[in-house]
C-alpha positions in Angstrom: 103.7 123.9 96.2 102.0 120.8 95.8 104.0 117.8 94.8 100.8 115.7 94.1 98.4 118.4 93.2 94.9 117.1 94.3 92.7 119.5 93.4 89.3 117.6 94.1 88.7 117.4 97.7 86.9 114.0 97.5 90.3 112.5 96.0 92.6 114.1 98.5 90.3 112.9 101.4 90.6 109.9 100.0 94.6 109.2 99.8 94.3 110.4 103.5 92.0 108.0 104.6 94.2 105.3 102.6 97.5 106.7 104.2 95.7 106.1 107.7 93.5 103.0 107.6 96.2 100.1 105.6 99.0 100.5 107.7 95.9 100.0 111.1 94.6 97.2 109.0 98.5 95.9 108.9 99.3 96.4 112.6 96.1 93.9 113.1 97.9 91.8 110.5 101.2 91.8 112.6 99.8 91.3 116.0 98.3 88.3 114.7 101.2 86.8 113.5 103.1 87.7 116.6 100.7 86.0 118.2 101.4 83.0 116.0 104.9 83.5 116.5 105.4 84.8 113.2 107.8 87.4 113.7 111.6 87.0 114.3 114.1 89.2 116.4 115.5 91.0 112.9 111.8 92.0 112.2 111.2 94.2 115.2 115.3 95.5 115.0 114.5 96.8 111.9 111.2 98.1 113.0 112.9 100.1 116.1 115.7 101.4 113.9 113.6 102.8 111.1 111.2 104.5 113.9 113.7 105.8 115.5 115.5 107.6 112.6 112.0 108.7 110.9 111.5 110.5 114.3 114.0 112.0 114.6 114.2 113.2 111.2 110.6 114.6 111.8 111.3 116.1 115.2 114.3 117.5 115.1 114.8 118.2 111.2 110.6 119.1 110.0 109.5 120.5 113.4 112.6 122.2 115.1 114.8 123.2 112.3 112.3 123.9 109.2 109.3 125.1 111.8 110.7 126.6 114.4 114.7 127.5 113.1 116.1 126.6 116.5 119.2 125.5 114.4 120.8 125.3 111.2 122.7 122.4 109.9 125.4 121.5 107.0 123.5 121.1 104.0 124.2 117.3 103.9 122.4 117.0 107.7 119.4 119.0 106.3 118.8 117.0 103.3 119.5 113.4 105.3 117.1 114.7 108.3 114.4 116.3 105.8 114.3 113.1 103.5 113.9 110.9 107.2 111.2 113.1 108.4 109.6 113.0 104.5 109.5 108.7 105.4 107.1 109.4 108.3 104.1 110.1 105.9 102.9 112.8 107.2 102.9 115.2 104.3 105.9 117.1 102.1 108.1 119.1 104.3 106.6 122.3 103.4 102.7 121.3 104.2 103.9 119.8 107.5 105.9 122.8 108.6 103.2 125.2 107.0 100.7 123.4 109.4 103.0 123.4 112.2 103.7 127.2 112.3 99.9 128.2 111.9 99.1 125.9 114.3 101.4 127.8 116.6 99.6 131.5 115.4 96.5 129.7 117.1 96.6 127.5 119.2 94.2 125.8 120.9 91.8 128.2 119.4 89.7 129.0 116.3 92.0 128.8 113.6 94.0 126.1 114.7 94.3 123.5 112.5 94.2 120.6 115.1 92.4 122.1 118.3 91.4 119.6 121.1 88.6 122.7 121.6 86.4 121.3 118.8 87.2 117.9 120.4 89.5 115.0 120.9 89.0 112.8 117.6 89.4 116.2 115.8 92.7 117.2 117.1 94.4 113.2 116.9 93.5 112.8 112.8 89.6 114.2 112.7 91.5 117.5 110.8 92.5 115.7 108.5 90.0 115.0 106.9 88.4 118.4 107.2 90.5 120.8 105.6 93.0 121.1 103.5 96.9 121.9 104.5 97.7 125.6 105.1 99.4 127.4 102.1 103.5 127.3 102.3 103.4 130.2 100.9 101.8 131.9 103.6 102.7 130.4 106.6 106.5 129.6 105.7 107.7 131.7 102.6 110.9 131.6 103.6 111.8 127.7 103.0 110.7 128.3 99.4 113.6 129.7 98.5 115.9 127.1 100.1 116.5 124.7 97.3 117.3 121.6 99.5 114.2 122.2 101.1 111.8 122.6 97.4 114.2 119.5 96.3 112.9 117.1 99.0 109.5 118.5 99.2 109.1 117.9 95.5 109.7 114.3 95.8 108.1 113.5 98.8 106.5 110.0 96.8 109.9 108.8 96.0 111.0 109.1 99.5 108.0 107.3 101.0 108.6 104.6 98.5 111.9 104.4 99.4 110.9 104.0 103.3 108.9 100.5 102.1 111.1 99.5 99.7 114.3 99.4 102.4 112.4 97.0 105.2 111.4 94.7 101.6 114.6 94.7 100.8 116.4 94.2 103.8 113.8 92.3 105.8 111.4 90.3 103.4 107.8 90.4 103.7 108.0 90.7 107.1 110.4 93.3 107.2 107.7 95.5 105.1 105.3 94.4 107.5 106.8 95.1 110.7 109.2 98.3 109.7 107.3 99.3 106.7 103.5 99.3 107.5 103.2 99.2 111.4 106.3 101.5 111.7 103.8 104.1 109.8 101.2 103.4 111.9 103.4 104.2 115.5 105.3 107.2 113.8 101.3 108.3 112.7 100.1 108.1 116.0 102.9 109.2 118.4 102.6 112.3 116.2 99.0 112.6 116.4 99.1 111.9 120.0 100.6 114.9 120.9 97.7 117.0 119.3 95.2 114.8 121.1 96.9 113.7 124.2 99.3 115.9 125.1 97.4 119.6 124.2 94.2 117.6 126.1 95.8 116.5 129.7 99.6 118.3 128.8 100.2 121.1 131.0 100.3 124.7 129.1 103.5 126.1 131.0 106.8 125.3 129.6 110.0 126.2 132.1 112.5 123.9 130.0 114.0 120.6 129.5 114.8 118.7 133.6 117.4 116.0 134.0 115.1 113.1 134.0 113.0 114.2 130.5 114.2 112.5 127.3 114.6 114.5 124.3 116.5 112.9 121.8 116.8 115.0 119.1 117.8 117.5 121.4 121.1 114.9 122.6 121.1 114.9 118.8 121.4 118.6 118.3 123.8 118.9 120.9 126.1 116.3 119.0 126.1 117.6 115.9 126.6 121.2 117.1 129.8 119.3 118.8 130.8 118.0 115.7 130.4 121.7 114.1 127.2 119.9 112.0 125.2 122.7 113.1 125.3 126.1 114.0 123.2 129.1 115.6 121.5 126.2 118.2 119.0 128.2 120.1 118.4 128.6 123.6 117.2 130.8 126.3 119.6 133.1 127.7 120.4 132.2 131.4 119.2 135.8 132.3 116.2 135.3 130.4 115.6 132.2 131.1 115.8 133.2 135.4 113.2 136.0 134.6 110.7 133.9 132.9 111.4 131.0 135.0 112.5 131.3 138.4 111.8 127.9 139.3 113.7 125.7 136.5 116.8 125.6 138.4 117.1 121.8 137.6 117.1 122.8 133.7 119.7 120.0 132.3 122.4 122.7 131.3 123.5 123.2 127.4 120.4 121.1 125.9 119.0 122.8 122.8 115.0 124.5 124.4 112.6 122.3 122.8 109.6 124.8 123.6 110.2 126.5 119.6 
């Protein structure tokens, strides 16, 4: 399902290389004027507000609930967290999980669709440009038949409008600028970074979330599971959990795993 079916590889390249190289172009634009002093208080609010929602929306509604189904939420909390994640620009909801769960089938090896093996410009954006996204309906069947899910996905372009026509409206020019076009390009490569960075230096083993890691949208998890906004929250079995990881005593008890 492809809501902007680009069948000639040339073209789809192409929007890619667009969707990466004007909002880099406008982060040189914005460190200017900051340096010009250019740039008010409001501007940067605005830009730390819309990042943080649009990641979370990505992390905790594409990547944990679509990808991974560590939870499932009330039908409104789906559709506000999909549409966030949708404003990061990182593909419909479908490609990105589709991508997401293949690149778990193989990773770090041939098949994976961002490997660090066939080097480190490949896995932060090089793959992008070299194939094209993984079939949904091979990879992630299932959300096909969810129809808040094939809703979102299907207008992907009117949520990503939406994303630049809020900062316009709220914050001017500026506000496009700063929470509009640089916001893309942080939310682009804090995401890529963790194929790049993180599967190039990371270490492999996972024993859990400690005390003193930050995971916010697994704080947010936790509160809307409080607020019965989402049910079936997984997480490892103490007993399991004590087998497979005899040293993660200092495992911050009742956090959502972030390791699906």
């Amino acid at each position: 399902m492809q809501p902007f079916p680009i069948s000639h590889p040339v073209a789809f390249k192409a929007v890619v290389l667009i969707g990466v190289i004007v909002p880099f172009l406008a982060t040189i634009l914005a460190l200017y004027f900051l340096w010009e002093r250019a740039v008010s208080w409001s501007d940067l609010a605005l830009l730390a507000i819309m990042y943080s929602l649009i990641k979370l929306g990505e992390e905790a509604g594409i990547h944990r609930m679509l990808s991974h189904r560590s939870f499932q939420p009330h039908p409104v909390v789906k559709f506000v967290l999909l549409v966030l994640g949708s404003m990061a620009l990182e593909g419909p909801v479908l490609d990105w999980a589709a991508t997401h769960i293949k690149h778990h089938a193989r990773a770090d090896r041939e098949g994976d669709p961002h490997s660090p093996v066939e080097g480190f410009f490949h896995a932060h954006m090089g793959w992008l440009f070299k194939d094209r996204i993984p079939d949904p309906n091979i990879y992630c069947r299932h959300l096909l038949k969810d129809p808040i899910i094939v809703l979102v996905n299907r207008n992907y372009g009117f949520w990503v409008m939406l994303s630049l026509v809020l900062p316009l409206v709220i914050g001017g020019w500026t506000g496009l600028l700063w929470a509009g076009l640089v916001r893309i390009f942080l939310v682009h490569h804090v995401t890529f970074s963790t194929n790049s960075i993180c599967h190039t230096f990371g270490k492999r083993a996972f024993a859990g979330l400690h005390w003193w890691q930050l995971d916010l949208s697994g704080y947010l998890i936790w509160i809307l599971e409080r607020l019965g906004l989402a049910r079936d929250v997984y997480r490892f079995p103490p007993d399991v959990r004590a087998r497979r990881f005899p040293r993660s005593e200092n495992i911050a008890p009742g956090v959502p795993d972030r390791s699906r």
